[in-house]
Backbone bond lengths (Angstrom), bond angles and torsions (degrees), N, CA, C in turn:
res aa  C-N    CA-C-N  psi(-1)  N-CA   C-N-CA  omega(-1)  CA-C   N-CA-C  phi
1 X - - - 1.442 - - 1.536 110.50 -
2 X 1.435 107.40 -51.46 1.746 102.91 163.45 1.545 115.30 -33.48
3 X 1.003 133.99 -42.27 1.830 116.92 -134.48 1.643 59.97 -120.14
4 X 1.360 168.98 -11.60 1.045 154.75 150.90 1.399 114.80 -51.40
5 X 1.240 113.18 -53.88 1.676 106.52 170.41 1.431 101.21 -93.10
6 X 1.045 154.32 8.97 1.518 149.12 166.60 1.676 92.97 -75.43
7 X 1.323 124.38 -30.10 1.302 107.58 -168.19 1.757 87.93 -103.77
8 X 0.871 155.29 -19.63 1.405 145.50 -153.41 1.227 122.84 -98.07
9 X 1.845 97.45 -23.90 1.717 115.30 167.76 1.252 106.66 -43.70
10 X 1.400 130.28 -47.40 0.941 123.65 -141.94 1.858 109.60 -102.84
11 X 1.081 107.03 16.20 1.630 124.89 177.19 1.488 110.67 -109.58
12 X 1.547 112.37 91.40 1.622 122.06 179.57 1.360 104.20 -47.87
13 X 1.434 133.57 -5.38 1.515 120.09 139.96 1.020 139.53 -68.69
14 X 1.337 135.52 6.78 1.541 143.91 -132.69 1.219 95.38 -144.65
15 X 1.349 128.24 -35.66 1.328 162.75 -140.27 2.271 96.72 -70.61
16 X 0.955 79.82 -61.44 2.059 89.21 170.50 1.136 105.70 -72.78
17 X 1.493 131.60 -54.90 1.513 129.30 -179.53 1.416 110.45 -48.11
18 X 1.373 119.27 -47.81 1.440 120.64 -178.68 1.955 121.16 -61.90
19 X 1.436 102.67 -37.84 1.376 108.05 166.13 1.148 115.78 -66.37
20 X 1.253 126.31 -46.33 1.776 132.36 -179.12 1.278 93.54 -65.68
21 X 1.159 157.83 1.19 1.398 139.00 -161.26 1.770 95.46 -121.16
22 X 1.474 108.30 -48.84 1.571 94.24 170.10 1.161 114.00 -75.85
23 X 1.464 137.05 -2.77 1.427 127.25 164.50 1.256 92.43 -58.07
24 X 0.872 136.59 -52.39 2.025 143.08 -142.90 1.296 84.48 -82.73
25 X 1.234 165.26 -105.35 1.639 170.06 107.68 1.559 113.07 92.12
26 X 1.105 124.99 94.80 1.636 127.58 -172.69 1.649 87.28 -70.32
27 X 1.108 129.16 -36.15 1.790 128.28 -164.74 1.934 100.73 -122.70
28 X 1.436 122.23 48.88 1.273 116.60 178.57 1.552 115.15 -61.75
29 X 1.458 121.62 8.29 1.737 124.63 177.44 1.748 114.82 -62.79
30 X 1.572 101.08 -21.96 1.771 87.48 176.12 1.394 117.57 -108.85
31 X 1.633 103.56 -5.30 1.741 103.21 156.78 1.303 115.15 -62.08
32 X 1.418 127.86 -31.72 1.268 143.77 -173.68 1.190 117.84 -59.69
33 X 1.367 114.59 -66.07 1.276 136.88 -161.14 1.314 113.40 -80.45
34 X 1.762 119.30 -21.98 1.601 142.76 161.54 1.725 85.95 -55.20
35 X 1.385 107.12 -76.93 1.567 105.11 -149.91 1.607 96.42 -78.43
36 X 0.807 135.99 -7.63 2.196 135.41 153.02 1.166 112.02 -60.57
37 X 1.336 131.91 -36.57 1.536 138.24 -162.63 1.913 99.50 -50.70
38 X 0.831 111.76 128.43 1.574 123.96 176.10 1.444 109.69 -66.12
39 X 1.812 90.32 -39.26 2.294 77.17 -168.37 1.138 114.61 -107.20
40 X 1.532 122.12 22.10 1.286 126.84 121.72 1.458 133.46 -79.85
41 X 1.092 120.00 -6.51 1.286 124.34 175.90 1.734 116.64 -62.11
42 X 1.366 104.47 -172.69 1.930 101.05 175.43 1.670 86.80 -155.09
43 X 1.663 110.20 137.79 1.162 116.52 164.89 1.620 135.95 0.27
44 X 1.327 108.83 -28.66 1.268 102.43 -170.05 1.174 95.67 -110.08
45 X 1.247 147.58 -22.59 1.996 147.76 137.11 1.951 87.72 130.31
46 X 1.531 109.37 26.89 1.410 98.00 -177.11 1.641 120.01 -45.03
47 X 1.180 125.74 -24.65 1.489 131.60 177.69 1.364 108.46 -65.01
48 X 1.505 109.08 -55.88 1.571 117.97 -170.61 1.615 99.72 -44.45
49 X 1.422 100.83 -57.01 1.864 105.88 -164.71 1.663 100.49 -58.14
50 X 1.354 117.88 -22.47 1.291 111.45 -177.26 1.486 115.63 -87.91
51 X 0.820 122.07 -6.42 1.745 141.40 153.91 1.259 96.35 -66.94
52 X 1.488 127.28 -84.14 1.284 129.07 -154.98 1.498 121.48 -26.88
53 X 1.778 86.75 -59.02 1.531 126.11 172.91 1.473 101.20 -32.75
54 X 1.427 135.98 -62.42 1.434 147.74 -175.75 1.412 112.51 -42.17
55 X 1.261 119.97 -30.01 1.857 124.26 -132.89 1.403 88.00 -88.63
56 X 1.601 134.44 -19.64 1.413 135.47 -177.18 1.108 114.83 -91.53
57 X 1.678 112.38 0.27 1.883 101.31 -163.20 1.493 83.40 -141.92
58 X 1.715 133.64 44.36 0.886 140.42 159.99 1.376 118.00 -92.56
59 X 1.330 150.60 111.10 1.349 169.12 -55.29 1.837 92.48 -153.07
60 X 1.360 115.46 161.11 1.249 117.55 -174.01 1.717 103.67 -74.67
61 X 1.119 114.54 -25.30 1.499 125.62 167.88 1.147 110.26 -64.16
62 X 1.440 116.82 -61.22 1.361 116.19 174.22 1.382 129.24 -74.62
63 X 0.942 122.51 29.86 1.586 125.79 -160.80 1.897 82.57 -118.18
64 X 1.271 120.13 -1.34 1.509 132.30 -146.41 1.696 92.36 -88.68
65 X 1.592 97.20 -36.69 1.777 110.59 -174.23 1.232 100.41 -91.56
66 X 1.249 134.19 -28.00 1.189 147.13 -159.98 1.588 108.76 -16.27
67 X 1.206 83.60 -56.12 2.042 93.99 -174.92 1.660 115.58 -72.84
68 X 1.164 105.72 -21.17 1.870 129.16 178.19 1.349 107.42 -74.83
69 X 1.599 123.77 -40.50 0.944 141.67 152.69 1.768 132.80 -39.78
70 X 0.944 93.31 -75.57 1.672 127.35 159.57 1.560 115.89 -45.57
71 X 1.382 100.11 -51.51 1.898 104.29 -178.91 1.819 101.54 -89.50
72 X 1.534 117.34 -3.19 1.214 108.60 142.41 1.655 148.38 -73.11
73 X 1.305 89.38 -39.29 1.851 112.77 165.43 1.368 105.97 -83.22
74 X 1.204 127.92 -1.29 1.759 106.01 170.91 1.887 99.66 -97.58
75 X 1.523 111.50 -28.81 1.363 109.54 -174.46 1.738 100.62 -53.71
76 X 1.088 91.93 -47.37 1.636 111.45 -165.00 1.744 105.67 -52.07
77 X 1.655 111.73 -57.28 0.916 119.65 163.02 1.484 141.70 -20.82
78 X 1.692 109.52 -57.94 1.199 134.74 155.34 1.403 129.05 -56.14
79 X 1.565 114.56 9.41 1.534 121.72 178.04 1.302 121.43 -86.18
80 X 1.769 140.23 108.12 1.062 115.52 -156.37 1.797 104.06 -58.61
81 X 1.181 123.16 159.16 0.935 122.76 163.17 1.899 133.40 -58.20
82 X 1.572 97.13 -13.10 1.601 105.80 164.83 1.580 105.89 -86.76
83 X 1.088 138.14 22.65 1.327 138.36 160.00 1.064 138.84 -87.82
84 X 2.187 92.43 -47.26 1.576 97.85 170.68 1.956 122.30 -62.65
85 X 1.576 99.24 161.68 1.234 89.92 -164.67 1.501 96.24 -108.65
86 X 1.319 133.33 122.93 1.228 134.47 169.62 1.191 135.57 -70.03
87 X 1.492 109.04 108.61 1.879 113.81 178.57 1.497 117.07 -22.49
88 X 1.175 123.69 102.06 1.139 110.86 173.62 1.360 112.86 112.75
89 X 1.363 126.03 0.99 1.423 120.86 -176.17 1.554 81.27 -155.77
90 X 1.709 80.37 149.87 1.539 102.81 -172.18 1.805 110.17 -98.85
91 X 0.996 129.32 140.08 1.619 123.91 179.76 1.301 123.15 -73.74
């Protein structure tokens, strides 16, 4: 199911399906932290924002990680951007 949405993040169609799905998610912290991951990311942090995007349509259950969540995307946040490693290019 990972490498199912590891590949789907990245389809600006997928893009609503993926938020509606961690709404649905009693434990949405490893959808998160999939689409937070830096060295999958690409220069412009399109994943991160697609995390972000999630953090409002996270479920009264899930609102439980909320902060687990959150203190994941701020670590992430704080990465210079010459760190992340880009799909497809070698460092």
């Amino acid at each position: 199911m990972e490498q199912f949405l590891d590949k789907k993040s990245w389809h600006p169609a997928w893009q609503e399906t993926l938020v509606f799905l961690a709404g649905l998610m009693d434990d949405p912290v490893p959808l998160l932290a999939l689409l937070a991951d830096p060295s999958k990311d690409d220069m412009t942090r399109q994943r991160l924002c697609l995390a972000g995007r999630c953090l409002p349509e996270l479920s009264l259950k899930g609102r439980g990680v909320y902060e687990s969540a959150l203190k994941c995307m701020k670590k992430v946040v704080k990465t210079p951007s010459d760190e992340i490693q880009h799909p497809g290019h070698s460092p």
